[in-house]
Jmol script that loads the backbone (N, CA, C; Angstrom):
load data "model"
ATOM      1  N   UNK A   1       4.251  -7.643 -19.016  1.00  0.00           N
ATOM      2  CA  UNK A   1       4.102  -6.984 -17.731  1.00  0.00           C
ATOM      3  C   UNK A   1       3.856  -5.496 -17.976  1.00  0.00           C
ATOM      4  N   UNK A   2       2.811  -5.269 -17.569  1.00  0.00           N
ATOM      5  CA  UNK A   2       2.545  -3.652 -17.881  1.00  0.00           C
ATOM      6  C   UNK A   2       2.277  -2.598 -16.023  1.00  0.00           C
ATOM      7  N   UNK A   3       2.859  -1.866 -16.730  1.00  0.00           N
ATOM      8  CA  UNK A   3       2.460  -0.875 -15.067  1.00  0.00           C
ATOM      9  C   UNK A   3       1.165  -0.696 -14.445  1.00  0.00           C
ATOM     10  N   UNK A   4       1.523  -0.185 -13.151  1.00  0.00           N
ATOM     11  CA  UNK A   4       0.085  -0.439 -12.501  1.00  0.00           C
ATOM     12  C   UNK A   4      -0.753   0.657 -13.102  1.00  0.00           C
ATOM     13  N   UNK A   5      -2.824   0.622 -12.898  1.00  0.00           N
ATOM     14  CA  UNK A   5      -3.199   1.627 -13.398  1.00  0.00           C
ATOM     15  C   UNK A   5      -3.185   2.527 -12.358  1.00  0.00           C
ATOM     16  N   UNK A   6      -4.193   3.703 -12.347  1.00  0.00           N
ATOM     17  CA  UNK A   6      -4.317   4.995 -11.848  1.00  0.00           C
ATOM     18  C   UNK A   6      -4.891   4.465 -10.615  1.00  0.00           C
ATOM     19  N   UNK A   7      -5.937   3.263 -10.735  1.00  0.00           N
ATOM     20  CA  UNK A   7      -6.992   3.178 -10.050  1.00  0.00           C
ATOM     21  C   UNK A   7      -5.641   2.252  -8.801  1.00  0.00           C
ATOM     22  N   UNK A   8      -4.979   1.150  -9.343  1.00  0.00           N
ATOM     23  CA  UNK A   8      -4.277   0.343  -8.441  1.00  0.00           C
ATOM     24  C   UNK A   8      -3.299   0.860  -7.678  1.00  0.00           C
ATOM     25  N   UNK A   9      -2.274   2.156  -8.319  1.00  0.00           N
ATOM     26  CA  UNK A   9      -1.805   3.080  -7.746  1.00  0.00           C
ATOM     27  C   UNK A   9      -2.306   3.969  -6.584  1.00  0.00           C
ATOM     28  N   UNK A  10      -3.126   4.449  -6.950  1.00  0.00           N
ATOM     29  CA  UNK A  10      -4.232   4.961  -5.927  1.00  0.00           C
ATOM     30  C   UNK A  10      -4.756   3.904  -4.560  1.00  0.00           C
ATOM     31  N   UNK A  11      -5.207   2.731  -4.609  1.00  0.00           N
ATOM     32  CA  UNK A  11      -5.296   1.900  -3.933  1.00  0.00           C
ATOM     33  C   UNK A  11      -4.005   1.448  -2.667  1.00  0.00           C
ATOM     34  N   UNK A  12      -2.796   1.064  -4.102  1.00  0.00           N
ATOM     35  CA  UNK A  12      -1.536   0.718  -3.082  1.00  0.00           C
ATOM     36  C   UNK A  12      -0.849   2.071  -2.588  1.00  0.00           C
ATOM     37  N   UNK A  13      -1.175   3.223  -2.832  1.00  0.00           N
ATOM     38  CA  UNK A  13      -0.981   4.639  -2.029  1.00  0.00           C
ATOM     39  C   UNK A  13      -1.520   4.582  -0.467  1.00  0.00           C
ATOM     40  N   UNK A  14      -2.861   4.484  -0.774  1.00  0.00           N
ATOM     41  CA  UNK A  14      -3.527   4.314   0.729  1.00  0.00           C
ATOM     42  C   UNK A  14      -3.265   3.210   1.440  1.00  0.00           C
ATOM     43  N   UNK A  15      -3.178   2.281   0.680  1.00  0.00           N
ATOM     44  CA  UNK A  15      -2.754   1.028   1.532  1.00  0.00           C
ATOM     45  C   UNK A  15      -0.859   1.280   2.365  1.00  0.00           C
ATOM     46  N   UNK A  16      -0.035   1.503   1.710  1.00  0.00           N
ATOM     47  CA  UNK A  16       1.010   1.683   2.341  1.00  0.00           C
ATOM     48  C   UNK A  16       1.192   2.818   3.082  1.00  0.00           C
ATOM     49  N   UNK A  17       0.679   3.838   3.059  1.00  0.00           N
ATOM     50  CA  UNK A  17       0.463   4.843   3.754  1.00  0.00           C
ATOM     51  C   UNK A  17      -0.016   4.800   5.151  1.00  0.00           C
ATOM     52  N   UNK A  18      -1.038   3.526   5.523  1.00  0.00           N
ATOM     53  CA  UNK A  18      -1.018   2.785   6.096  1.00  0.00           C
ATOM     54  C   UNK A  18      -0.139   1.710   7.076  1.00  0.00           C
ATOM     55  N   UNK A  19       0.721   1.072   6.450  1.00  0.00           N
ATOM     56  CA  UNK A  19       1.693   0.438   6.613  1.00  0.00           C
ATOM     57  C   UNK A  19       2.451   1.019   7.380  1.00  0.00           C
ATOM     58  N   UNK A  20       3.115   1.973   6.726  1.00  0.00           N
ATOM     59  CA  UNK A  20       3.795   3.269   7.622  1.00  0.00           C
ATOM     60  C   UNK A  20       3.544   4.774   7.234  1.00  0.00           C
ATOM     61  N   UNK A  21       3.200   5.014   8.063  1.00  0.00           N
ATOM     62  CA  UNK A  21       2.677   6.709   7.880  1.00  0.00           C
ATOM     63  C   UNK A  21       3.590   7.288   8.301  1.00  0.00           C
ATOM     64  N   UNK A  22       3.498   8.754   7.787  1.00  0.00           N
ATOM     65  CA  UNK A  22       4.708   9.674   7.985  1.00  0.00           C
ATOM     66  C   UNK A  22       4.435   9.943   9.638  1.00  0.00           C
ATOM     67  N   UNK A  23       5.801  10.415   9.967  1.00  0.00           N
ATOM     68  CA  UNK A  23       6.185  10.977  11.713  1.00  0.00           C
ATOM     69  C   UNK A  23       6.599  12.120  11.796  1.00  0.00           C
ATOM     70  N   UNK A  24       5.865  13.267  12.069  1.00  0.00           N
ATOM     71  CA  UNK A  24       6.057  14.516  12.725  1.00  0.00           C
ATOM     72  C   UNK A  24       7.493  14.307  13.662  1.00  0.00           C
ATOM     73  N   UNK A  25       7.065  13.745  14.483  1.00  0.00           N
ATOM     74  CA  UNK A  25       8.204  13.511  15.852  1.00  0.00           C
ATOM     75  C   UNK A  25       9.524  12.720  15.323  1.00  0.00           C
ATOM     76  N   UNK A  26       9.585  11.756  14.711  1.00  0.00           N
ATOM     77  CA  UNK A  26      10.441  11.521  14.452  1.00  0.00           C
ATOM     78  C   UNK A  26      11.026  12.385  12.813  1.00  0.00           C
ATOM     79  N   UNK A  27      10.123  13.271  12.244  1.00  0.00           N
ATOM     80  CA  UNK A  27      10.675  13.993  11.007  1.00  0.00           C
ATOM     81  C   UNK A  27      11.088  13.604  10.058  1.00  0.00           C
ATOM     82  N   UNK A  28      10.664  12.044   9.599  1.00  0.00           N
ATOM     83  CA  UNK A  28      10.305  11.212   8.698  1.00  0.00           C
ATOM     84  C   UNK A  28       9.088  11.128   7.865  1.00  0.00           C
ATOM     85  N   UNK A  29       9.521  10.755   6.568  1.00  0.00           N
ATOM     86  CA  UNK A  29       8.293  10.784   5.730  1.00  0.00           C
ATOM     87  C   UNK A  29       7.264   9.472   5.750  1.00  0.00           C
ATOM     88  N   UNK A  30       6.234   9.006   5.297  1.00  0.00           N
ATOM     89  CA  UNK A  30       5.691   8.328   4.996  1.00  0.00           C
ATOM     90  C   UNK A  30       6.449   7.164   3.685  1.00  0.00           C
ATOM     91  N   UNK A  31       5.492   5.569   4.116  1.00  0.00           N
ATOM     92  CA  UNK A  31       5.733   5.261   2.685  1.00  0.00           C
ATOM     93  C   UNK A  31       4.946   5.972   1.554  1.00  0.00           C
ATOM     94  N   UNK A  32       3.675   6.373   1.634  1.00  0.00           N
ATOM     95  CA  UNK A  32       3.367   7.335   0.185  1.00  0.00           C
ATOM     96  C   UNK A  32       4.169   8.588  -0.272  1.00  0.00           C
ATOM     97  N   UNK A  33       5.069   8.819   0.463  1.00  0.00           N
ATOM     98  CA  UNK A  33       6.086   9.778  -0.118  1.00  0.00           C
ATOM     99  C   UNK A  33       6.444   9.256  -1.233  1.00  0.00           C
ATOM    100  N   UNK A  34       6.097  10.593  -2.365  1.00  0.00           N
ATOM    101  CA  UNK A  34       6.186  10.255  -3.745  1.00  0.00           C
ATOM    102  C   UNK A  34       8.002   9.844  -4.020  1.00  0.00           C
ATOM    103  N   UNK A  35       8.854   9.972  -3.505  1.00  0.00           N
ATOM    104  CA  UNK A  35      10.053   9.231  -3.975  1.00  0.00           C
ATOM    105  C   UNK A  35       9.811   8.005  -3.287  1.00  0.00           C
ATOM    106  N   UNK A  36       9.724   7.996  -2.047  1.00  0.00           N
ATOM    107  CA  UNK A  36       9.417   5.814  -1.551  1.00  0.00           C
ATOM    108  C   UNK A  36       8.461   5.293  -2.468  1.00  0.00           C
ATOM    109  N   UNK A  37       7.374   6.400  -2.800  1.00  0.00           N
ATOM    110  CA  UNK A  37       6.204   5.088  -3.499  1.00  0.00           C
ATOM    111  C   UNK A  37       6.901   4.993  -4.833  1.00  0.00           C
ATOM    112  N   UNK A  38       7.538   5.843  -5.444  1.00  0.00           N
ATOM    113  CA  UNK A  38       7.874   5.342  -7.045  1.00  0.00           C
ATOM    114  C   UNK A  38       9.039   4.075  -6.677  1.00  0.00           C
ATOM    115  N   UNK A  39       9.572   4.256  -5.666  1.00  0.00           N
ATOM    116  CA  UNK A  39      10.836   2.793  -5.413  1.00  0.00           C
ATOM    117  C   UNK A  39       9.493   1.505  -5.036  1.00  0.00           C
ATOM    118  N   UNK A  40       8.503   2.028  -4.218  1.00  0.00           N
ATOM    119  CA  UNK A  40       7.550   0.682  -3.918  1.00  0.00           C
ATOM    120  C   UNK A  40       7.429   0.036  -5.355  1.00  0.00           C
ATOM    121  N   UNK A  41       6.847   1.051  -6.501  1.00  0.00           N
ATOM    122  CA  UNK A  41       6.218   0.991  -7.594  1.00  0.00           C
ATOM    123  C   UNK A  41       7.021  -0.115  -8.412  1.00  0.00           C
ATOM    124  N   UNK A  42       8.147   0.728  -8.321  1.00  0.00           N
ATOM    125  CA  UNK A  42       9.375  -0.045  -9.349  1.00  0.00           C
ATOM    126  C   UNK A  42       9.303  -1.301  -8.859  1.00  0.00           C
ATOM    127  N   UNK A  43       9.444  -1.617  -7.741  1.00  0.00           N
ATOM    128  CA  UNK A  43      10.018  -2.785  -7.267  1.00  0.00           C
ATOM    129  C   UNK A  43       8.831  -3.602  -7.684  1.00  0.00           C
ATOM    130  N   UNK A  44       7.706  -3.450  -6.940  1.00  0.00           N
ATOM    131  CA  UNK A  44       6.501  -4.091  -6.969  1.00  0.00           C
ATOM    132  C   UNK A  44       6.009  -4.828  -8.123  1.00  0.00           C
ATOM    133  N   UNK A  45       7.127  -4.004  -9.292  1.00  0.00           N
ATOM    134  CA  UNK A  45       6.837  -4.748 -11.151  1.00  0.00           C
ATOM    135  C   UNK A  45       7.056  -6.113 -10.684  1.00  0.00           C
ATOM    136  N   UNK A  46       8.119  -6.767 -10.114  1.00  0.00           N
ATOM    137  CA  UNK A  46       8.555  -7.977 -10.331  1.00  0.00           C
ATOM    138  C   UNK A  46       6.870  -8.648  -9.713  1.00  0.00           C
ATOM    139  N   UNK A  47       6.247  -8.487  -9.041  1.00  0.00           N
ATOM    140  CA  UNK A  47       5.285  -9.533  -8.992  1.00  0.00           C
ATOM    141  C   UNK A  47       3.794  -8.815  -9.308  1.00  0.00           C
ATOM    142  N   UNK A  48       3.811  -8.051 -10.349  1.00  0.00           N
ATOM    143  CA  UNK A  48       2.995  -6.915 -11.388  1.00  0.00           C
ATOM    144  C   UNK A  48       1.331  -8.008 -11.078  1.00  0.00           C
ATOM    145  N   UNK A  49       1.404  -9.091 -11.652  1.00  0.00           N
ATOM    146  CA  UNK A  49       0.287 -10.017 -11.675  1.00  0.00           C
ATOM    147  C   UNK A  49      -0.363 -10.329 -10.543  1.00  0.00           C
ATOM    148  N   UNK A  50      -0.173 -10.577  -9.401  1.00  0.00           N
ATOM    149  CA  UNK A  50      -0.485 -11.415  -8.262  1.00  0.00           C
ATOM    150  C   UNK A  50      -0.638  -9.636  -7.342  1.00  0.00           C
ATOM    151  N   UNK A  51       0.345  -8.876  -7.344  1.00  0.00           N
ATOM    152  CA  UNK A  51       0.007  -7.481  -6.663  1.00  0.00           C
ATOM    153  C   UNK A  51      -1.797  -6.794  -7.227  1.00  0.00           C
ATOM    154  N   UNK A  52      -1.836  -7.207  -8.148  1.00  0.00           N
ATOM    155  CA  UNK A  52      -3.052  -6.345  -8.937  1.00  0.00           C
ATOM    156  C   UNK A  52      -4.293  -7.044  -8.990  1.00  0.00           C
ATOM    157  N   UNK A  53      -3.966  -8.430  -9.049  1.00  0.00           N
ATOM    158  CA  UNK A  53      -5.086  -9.477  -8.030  1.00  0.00           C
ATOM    159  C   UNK A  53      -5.441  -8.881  -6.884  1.00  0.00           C
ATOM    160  N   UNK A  54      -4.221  -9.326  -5.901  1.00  0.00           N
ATOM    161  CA  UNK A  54      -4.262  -8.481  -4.175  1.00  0.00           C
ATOM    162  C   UNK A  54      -4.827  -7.228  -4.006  1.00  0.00           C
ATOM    163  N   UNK A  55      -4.653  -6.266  -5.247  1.00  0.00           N
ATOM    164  CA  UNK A  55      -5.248  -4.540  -5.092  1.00  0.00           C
ATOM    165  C   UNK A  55      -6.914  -4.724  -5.043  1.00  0.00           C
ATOM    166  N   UNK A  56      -7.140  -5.338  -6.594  1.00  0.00           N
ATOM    167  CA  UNK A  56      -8.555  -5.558  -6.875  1.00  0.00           C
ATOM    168  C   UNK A  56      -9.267  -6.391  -5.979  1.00  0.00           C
ATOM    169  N   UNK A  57      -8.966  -7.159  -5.215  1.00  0.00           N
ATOM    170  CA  UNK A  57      -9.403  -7.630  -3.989  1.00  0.00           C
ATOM    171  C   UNK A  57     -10.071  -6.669  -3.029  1.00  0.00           C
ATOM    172  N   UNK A  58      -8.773  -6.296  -2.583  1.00  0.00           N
ATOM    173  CA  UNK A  58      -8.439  -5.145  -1.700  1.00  0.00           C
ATOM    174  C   UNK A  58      -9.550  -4.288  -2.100  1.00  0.00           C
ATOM    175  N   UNK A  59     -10.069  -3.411  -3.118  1.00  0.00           N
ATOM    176  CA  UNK A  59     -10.751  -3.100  -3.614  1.00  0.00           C
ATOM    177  C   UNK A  59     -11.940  -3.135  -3.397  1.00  0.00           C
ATOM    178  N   UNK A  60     -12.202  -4.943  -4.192  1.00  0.00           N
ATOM    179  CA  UNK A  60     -13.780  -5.073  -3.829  1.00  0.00           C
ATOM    180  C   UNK A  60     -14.048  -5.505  -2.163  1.00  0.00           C
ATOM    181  N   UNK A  61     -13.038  -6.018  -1.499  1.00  0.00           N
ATOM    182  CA  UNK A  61     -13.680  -5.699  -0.290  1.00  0.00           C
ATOM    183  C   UNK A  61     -13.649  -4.262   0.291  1.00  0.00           C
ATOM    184  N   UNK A  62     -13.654  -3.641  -0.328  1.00  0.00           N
ATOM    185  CA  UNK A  62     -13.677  -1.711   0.396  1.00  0.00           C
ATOM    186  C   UNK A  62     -15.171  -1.793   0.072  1.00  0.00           C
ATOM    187  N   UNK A  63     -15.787  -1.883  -1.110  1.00  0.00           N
ATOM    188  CA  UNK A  63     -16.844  -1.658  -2.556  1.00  0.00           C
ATOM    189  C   UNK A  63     -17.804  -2.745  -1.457  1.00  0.00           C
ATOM    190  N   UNK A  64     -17.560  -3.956  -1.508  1.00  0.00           N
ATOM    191  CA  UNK A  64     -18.443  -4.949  -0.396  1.00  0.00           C
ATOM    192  C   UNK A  64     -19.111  -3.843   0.786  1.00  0.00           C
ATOM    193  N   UNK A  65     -18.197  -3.934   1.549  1.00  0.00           N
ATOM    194  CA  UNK A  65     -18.226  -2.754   2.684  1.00  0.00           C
ATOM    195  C   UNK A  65     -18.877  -1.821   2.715  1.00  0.00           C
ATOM    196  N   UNK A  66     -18.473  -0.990   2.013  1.00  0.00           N
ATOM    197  CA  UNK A  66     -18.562   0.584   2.102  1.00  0.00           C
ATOM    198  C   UNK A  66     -19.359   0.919   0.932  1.00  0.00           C
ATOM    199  N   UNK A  67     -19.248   0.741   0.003  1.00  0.00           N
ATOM    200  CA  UNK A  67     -19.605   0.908  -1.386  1.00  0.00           C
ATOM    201  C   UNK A  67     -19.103   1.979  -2.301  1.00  0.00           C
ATOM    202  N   UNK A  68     -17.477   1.623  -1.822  1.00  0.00           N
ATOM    203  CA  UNK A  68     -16.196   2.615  -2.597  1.00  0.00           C
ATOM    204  C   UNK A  68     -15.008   2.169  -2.582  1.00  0.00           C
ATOM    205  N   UNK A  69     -14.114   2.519  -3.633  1.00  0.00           N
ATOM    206  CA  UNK A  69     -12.891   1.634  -3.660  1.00  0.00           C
ATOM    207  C   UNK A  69     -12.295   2.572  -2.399  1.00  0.00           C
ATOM    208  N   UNK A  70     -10.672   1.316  -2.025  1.00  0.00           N
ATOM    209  CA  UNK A  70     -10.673   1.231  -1.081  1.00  0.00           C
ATOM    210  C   UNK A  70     -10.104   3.107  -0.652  1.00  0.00           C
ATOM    211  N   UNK A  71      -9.242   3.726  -1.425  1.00  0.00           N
ATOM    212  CA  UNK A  71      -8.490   4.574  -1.850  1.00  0.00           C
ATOM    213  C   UNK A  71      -9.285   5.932  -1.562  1.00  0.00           C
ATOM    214  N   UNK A  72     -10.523   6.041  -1.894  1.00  0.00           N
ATOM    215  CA  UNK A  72     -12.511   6.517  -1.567  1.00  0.00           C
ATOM    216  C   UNK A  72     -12.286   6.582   0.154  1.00  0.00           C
ATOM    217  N   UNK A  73     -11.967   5.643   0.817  1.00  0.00           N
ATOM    218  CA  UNK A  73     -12.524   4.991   2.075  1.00  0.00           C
ATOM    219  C   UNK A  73     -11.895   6.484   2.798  1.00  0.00           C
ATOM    220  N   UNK A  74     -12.496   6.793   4.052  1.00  0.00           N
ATOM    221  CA  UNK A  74     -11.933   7.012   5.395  1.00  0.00           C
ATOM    222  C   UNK A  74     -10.972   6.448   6.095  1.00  0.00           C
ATOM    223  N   UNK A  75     -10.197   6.802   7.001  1.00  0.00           N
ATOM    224  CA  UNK A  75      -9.090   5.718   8.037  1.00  0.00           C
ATOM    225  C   UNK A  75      -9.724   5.416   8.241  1.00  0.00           C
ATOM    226  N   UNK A  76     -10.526   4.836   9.153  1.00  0.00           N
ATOM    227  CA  UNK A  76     -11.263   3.876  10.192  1.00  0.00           C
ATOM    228  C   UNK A  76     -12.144   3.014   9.081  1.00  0.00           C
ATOM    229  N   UNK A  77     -12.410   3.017   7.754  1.00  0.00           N
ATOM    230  CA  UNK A  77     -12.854   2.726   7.359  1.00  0.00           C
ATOM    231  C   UNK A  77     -11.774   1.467   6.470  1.00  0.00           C
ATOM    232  N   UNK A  78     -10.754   2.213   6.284  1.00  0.00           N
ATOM    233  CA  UNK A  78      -9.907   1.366   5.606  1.00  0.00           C
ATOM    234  C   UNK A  78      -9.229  -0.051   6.518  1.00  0.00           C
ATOM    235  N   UNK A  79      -9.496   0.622   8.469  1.00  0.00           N
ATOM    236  CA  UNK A  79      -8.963  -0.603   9.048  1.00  0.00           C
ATOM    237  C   UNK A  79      -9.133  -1.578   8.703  1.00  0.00           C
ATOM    238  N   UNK A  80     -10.705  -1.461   8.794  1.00  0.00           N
ATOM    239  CA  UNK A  80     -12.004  -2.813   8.763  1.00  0.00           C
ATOM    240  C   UNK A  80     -11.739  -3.183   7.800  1.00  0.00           C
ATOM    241  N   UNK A  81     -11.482  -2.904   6.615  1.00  0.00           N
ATOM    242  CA  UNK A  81     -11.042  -3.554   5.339  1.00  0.00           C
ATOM    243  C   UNK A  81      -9.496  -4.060   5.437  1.00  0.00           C
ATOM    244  N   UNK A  82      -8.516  -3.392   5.512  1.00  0.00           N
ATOM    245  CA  UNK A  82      -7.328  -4.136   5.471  1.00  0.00           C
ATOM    246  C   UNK A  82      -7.160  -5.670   6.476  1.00  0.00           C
ATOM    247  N   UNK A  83      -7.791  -5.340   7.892  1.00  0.00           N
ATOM    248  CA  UNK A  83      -8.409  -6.194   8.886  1.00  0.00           C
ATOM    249  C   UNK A  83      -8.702  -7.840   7.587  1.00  0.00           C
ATOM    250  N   UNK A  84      -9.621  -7.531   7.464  1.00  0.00           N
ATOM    251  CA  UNK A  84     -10.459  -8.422   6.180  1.00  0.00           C
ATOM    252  C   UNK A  84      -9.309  -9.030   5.287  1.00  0.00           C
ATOM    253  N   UNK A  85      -8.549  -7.816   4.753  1.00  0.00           N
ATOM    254  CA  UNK A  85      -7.713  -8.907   3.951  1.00  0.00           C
ATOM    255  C   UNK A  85      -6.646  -9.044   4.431  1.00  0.00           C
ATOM    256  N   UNK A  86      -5.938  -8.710   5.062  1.00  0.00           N
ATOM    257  CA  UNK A  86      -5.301  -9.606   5.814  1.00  0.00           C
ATOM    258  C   UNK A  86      -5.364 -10.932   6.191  1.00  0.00           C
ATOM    259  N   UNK A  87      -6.534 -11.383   6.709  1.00  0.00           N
ATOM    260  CA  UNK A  87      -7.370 -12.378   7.157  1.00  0.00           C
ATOM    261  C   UNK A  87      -7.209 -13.353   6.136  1.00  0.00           C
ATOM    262  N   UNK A  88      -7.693 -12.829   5.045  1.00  0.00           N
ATOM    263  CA  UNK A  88      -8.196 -13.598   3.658  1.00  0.00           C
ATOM    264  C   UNK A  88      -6.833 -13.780   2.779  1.00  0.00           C
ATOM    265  N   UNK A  89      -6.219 -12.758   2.843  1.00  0.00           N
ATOM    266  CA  UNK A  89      -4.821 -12.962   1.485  1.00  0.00           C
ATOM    267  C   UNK A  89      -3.845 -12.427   2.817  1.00  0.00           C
ATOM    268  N   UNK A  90      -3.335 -13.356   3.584  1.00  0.00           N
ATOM    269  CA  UNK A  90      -2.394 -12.968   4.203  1.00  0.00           C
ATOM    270  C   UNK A  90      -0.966 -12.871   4.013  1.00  0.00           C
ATOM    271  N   UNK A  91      -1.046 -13.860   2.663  1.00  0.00           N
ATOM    272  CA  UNK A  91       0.773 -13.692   1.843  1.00  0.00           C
ATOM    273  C   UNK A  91       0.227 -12.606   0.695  1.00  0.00           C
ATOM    274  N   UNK A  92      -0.661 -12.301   0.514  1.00  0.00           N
ATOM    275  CA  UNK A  92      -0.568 -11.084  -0.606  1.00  0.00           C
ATOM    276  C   UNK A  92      -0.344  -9.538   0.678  1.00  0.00           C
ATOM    277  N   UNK A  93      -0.983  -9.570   1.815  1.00  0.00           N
ATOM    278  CA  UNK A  93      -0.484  -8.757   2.335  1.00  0.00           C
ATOM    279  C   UNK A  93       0.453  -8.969   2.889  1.00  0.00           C
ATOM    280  N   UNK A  94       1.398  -9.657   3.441  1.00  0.00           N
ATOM    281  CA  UNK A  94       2.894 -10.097   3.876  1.00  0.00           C
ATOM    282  C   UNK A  94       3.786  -9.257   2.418  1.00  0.00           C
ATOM    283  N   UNK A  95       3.536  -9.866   1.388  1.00  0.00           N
ATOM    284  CA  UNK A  95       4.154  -9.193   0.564  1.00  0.00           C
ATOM    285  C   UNK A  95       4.263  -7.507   0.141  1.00  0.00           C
ATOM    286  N   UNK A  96       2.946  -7.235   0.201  1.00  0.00           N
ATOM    287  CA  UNK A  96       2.641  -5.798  -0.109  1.00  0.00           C
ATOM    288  C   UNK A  96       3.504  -4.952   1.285  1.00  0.00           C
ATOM    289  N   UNK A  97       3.693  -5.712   2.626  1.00  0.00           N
ATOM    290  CA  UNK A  97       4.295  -5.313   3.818  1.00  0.00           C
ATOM    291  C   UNK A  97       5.883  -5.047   3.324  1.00  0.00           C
ATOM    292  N   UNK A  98       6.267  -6.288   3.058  1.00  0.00           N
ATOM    293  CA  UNK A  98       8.122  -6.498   3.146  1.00  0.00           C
ATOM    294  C   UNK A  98       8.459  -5.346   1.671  1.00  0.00           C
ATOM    295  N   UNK A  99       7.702  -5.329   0.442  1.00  0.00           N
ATOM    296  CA  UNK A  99       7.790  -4.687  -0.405  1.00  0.00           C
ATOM    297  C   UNK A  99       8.097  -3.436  -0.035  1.00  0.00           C
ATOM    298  N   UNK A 100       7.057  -2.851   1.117  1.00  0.00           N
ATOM    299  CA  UNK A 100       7.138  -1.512   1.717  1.00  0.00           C
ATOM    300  C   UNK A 100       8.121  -1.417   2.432  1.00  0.00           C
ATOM    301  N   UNK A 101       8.246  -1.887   3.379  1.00  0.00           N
ATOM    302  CA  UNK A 101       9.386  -1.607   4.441  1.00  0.00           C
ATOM    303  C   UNK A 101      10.644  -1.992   3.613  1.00  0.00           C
ATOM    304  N   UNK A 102      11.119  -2.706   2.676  1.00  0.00           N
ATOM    305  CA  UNK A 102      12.478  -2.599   1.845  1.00  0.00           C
ATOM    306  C   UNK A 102      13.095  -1.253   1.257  1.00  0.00           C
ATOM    307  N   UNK A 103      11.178  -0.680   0.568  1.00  0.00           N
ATOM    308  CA  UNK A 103      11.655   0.102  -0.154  1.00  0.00           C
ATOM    309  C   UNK A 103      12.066   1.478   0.785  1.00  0.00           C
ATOM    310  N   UNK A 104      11.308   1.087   2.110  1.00  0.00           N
ATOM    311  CA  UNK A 104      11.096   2.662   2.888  1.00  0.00           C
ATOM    312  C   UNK A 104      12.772   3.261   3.624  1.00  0.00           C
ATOM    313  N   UNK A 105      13.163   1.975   4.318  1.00  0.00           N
ATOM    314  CA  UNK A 105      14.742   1.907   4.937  1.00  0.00           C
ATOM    315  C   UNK A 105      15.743   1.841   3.964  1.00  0.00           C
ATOM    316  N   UNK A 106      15.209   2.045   2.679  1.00  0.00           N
ATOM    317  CA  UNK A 106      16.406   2.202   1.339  1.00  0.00           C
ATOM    318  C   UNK A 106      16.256   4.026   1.575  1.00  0.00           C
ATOM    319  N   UNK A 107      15.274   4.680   2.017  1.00  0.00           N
ATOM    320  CA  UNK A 107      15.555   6.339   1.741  1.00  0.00           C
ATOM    321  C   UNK A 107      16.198   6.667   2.847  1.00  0.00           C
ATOM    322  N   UNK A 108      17.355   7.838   2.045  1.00  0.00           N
ATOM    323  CA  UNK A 108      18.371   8.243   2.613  1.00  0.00           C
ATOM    324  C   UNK A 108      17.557   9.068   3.653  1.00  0.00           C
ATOM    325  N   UNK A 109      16.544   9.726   3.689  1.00  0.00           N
ATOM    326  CA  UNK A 109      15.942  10.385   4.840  1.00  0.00           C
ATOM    327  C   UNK A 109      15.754   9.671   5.893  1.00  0.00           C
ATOM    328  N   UNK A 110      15.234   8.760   5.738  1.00  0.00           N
ATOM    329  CA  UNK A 110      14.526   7.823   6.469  1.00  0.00           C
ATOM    330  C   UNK A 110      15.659   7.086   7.372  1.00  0.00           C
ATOM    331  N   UNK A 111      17.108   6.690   6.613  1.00  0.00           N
ATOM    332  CA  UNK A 111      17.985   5.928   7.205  1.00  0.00           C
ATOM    333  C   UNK A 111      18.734   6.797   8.086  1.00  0.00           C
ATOM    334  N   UNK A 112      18.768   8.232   7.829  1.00  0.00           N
ATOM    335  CA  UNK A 112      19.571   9.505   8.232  1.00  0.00           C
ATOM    336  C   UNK A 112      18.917  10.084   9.675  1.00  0.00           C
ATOM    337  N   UNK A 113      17.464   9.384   9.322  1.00  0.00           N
ATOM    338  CA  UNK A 113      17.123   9.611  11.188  1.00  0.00           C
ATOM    339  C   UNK A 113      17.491   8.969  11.939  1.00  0.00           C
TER     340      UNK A 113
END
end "model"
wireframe off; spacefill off
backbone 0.3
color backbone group
């Protein structure tokens, strides 16, 4: 089991960032907040293989699309794609979901609002 690369990191950044984005109003961070994403990261080892399938997916449907990984993309650009896989890998995104939201309500910021 080896860690994710630069490129899949980058990918599951935008993608959970997504998921849940940071709140002004409520004065909460995002899941790409670099302490939640290194807990996403960690955690995410246990299913290292099948997550990096789901990224590179994720990926080439951005690259299909657009003709850029997904991480490259615009918001509105990334809907239409997550839209897509969702559709298509709906337990690889179920997972990439619960992964996030575990790791996000574990930060003491986050629980302290």
């Amino acid at each position: 089991m080896s860690d994710f690369t630069a490129d899949e990191r980058g990918t599951l950044a935008a993608l959970v960032d997504m998921i849940i984005p940071a709140s002004a109003r409520y004065d909460v961070p995002g899941s790409a907040d670099p302490a939640i994403f290194a807990d996403i990261l960690s955690d995410a080892q246990r299913h290292r293989e099948r997550l990096g399938e789901a990224l590179a997916a994720l990926d080439a449907l951005a690259r299909d699309a657009h003709g850029a990984g997904f991480a490259d993309l615009t918001a509105g650009q990334r809907g239409g794609v997550t839209d897509t896989f969702r559709a298509t890998r709906a337990g690889d995104a179920g997972l990439i979901a619960a992964v996030t939201a575990q790791c996000y309500y574990r930060d003491d910021r986050v629980m302290d609002s």
